[in-house]
KELUM-337183 format. One line per 10 residues: number of its first residue (from 1); for each residue x, y, z of C-alpha. Coordinates in Angstrom, 2 decimals. Example, Ala and Ser with C-alpha at 12.3 -4.5 7.8 and 13.67 -1.06 7.14 Angstrom:
# KELUM-337183
1	12.30:-4.50:7.80 ~ 13.67:-1.06:7.14
# end
This chain:
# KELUM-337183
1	17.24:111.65:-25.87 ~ 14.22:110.28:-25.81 ~ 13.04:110.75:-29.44 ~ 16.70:109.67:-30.38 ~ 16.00:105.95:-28.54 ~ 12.05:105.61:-29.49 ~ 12.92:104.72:-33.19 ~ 15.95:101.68:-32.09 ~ 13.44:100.48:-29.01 ~ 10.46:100.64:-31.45
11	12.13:98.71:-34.05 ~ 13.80:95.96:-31.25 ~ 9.95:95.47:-30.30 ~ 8.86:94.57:-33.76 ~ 11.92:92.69:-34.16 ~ 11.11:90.52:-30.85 ~ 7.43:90.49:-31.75 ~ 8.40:88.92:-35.16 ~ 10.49:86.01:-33.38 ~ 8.32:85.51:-31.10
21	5.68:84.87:-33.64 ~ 7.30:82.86:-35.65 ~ 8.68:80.46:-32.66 ~ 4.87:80.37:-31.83 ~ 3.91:79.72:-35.83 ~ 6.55:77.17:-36.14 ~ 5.76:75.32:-32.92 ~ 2.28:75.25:-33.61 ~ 3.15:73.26:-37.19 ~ 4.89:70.48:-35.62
31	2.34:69.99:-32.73 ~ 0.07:67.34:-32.53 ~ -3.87:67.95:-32.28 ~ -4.07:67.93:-28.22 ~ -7.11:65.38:-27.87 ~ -5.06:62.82:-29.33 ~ -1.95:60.47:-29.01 ~ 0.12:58.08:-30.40 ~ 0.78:56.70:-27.24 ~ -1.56:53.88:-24.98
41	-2.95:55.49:-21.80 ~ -1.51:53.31:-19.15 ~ 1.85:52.82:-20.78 ~ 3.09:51.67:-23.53 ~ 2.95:48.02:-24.96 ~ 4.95:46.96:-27.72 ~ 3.19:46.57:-31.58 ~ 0.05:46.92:-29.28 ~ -3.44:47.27:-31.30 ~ -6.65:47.47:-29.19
51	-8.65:46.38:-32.83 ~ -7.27:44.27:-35.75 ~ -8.14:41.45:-38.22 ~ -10.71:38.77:-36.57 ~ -8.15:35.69:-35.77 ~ -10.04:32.52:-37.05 ~ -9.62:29.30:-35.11 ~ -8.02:26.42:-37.37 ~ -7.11:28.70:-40.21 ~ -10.65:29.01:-41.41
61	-12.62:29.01:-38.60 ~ -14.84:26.70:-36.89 ~ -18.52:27.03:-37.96 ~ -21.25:25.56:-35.63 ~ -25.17:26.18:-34.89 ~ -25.40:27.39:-31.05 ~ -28.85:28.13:-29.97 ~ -30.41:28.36:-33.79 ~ -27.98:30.88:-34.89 ~ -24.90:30.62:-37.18
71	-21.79:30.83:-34.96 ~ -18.23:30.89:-35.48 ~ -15.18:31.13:-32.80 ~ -12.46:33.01:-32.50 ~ -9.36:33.71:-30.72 ~ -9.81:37.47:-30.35 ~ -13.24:38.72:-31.28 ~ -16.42:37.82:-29.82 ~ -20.12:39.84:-31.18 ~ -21.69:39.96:-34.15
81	-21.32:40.36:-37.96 ~ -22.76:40.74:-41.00 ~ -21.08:39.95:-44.13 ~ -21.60:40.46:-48.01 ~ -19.59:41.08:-51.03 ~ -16.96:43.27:-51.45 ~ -18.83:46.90:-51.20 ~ -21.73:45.82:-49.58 ~ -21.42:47.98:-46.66 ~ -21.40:51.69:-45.88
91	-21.92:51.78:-42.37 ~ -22.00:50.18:-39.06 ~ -23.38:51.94:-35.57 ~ -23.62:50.73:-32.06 ~ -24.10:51.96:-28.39 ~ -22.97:50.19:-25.12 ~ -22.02:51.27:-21.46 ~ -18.39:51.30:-20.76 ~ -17.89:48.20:-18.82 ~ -15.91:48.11:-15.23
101	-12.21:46.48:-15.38 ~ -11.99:43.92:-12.60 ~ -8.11:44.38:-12.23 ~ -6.54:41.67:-9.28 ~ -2.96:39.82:-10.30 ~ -4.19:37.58:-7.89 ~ -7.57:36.45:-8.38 ~ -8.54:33.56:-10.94 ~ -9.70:33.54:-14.01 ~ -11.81:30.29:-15.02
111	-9.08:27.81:-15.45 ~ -6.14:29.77:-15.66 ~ -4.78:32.28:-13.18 ~ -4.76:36.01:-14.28 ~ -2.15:37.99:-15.86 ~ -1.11:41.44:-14.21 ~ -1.58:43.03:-17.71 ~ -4.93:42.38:-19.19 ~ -7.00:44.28:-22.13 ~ -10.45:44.25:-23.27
121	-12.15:46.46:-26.48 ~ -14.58:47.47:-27.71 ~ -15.86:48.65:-31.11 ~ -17.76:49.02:-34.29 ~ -16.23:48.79:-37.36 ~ -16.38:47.97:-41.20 ~ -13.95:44.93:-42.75 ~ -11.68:42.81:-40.80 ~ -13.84:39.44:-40.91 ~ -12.72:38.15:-43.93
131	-10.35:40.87:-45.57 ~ -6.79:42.43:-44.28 ~ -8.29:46.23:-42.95 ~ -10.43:47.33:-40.19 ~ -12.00:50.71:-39.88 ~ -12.84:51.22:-36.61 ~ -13.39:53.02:-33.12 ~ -14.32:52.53:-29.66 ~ -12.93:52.25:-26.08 ~ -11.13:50.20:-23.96
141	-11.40:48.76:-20.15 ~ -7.57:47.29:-19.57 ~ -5.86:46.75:-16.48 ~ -2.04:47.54:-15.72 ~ -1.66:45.55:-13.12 ~ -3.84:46.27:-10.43 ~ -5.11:49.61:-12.43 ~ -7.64:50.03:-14.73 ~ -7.85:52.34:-17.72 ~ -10.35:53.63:-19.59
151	-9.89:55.46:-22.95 ~ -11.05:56.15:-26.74 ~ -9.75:55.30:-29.87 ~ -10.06:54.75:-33.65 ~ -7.98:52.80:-35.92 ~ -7.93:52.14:-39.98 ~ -5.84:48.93:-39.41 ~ -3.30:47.71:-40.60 ~ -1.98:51.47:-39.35 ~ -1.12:52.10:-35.81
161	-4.00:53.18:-33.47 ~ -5.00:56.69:-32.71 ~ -6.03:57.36:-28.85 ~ -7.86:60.01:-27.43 ~ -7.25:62.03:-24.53 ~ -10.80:62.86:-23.58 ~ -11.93:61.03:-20.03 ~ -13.83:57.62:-20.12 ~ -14.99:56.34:-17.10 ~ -16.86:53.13:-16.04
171	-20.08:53.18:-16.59 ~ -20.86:56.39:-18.90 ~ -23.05:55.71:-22.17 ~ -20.98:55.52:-24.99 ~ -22.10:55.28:-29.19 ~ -19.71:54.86:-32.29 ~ -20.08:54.71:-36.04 ~ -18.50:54.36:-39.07 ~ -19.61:55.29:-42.72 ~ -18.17:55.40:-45.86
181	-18.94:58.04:-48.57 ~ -18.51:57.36:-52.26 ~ -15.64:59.33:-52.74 ~ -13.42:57.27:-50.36 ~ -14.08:58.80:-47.33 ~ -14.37:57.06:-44.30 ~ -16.19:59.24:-41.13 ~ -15.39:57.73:-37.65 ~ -17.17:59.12:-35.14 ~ -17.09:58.24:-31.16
191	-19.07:59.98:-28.50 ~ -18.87:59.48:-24.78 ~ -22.30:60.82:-23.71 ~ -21.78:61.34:-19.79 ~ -18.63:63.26:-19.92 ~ -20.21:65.09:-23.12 ~ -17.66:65.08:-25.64 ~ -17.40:63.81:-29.33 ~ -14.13:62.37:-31.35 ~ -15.19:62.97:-35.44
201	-12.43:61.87:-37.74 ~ -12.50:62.31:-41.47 ~ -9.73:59.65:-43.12 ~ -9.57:58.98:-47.21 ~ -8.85:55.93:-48.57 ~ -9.75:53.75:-51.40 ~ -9.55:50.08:-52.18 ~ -10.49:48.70:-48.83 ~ -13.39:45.67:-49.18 ~ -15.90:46.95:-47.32
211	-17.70:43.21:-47.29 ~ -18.37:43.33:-43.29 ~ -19.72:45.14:-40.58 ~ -19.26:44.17:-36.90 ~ -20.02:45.31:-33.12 ~ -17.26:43.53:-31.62 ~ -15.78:43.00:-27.79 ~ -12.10:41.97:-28.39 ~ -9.30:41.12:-26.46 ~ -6.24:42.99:-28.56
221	-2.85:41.81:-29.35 ~ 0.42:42.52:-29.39 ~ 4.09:41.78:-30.99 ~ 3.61:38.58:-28.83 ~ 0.15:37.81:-30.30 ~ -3.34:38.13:-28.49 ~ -3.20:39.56:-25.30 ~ -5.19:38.14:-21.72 ~ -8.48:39.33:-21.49 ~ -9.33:41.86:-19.06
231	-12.63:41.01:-17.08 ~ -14.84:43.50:-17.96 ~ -17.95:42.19:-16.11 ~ -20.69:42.18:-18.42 ~ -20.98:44.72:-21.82 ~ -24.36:45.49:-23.11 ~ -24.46:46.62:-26.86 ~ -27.90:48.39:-28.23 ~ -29.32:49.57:-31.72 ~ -26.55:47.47:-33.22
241	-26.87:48.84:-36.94 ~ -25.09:48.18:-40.42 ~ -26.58:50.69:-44.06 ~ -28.71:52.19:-41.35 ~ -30.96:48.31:-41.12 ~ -30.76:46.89:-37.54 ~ -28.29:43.93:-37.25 ~ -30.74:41.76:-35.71 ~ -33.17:41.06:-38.83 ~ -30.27:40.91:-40.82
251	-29.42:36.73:-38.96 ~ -25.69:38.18:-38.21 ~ -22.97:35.49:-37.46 ~ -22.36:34.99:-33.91 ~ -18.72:35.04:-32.93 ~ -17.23:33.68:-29.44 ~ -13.87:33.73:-28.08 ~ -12.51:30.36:-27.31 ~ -8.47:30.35:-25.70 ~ -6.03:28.16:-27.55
261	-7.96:24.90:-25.82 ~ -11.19:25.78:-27.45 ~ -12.88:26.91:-24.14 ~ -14.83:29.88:-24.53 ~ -13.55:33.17:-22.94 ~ -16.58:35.04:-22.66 ~ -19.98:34.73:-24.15 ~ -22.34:35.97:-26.69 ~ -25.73:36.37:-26.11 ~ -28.48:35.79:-28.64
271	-29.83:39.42:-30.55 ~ -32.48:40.90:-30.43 ~ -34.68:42.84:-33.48 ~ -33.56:45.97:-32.13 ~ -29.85:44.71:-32.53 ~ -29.19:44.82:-28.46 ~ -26.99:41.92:-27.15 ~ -24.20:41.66:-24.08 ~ -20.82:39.49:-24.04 ~ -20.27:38.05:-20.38
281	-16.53:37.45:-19.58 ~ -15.63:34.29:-18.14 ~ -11.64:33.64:-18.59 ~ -7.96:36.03:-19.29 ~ -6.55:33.46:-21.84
# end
């Protein structure tokens, strides 16, 4: 009996095994890589980007001198960037401490009162001064509601934002780059030194302007257009780089966020050689 059944229970093994394996092989294809997601931490927010195109006050922009330097407001960006002809740049580097989200529906904010739902970013990234894509990556402070979230993420706008799943908190010591190789290959690479990990993503491409390079603090949009800004305190940037040249003997173009009335939402600080400057928030919207 029992070498009459080993054969038929031998075979339903292997038989089982197979399945089994292939259930496994097949669910493996279809997964997605398990440090990222399509999908905001905090909940979702529709058509939301936490980076995009810099949004240019009266079509244009307005173009002043503030303190000696070259300066130009937005409605989304504030920072710094450099600009050149199309190709000029290969790469763009910065390090900051992730700032603190202040998150209170009922506290003010400079003129206006403050929404529940507020965002603030923060990057480095090639394009998206004066051309239609951004390649970028960096982190966020945002609050829902009352709660802040912290998080990591890289974009090659105009697609959809890629976040990571790896832990940002207040105050760790983050750096970010992104270069470009001549055979269309963009590296975007974010690490969050404190909690020790590091986000490196390879994406190909070709035909994108490369005539900017920016270390911006932004204040993302939506479907519904730019989003309040969350207060974020103070964010220091340091070794603020583009082609591997510090931005600050490069005279960058100073950008500050103004709301729809012109006032300014935060500030930008002058830069130093060593390409270290801070943005101070001041107002949500």
């Amino acid at each position: 009996m029992i070498r009459r059944w080993s054969i038929p229970v031998t075979i339903i093994t292997m038989v089982f095994g197979s399945m089994l394996a292939a259930g496994t092989a097949s669910a493996s294809a279809v997964s997605h890589h398990p440090s990222t997601t399509a999908v905001r931490p905090g909940g979702a927010e529709h058509a939301f980007k936490p980076g995009g195109l810099m949004h240019r006050v009266t079509g244009a922009g307005r173009e002043e001198t503030r303190g000696g330097r070259t300066t130009v407001e937005s409605t989304n960006w504030s920072g710094y960037a450099v600009t050149g002809s199309n190709g000029a740049f290969t790469s763009v580097s910065a390090s900051w401490t992730q700032p603190t989200a202040t998150c209170s529906s009922s506290s003010s904010g400079g003129r206006h009162g403050r929404s529940s739902d507020e965002y603030a970013a923060f990057w480095v990234g090639l394009d998206g001064y004066s051309s239609d894509s951004v390649e970028q990556t960096g982190t966020d402070s945002d609050c829902d509601g009352t709660t802040p979230d912290y998080y990591g993420w890289y974009e090659m706008y105009p697609a959809d934002p890629v976040y990571f799943t790896n832990t940002v908190k207040p105050g760790d010591s983050i750096s970010a780059s992104v270069t470009f190789s001549g055979t269309d290959t963009y590296t975007l690479v974010l690490t969050d030194h404190t909690q020790d990990w590091t986000q490196t993503i390879t994406k190909n491409q070709s035909g994108l302007d490369r005539s900017s390079a920016e270390v911006i603090t932004e204040a993302p949009s939506s479907s519904s257009g730019v989003l309040p800004l969350a207060d974020f305190g103070t964010v220091n940037y340091t070794a603020s780089t583009d082609n591997g040249s510090s931005m600050g003997t490069q005279s960058p173009t100073a950008i500050v966020m103004v709301d729809n009335s012109g006032q300014d939402k935060d500030s930008t600080s002058s830069m130093s050689s060593s390409g270290a400057f801070s943005n101070t928030w001041i107002r949500s919207s």
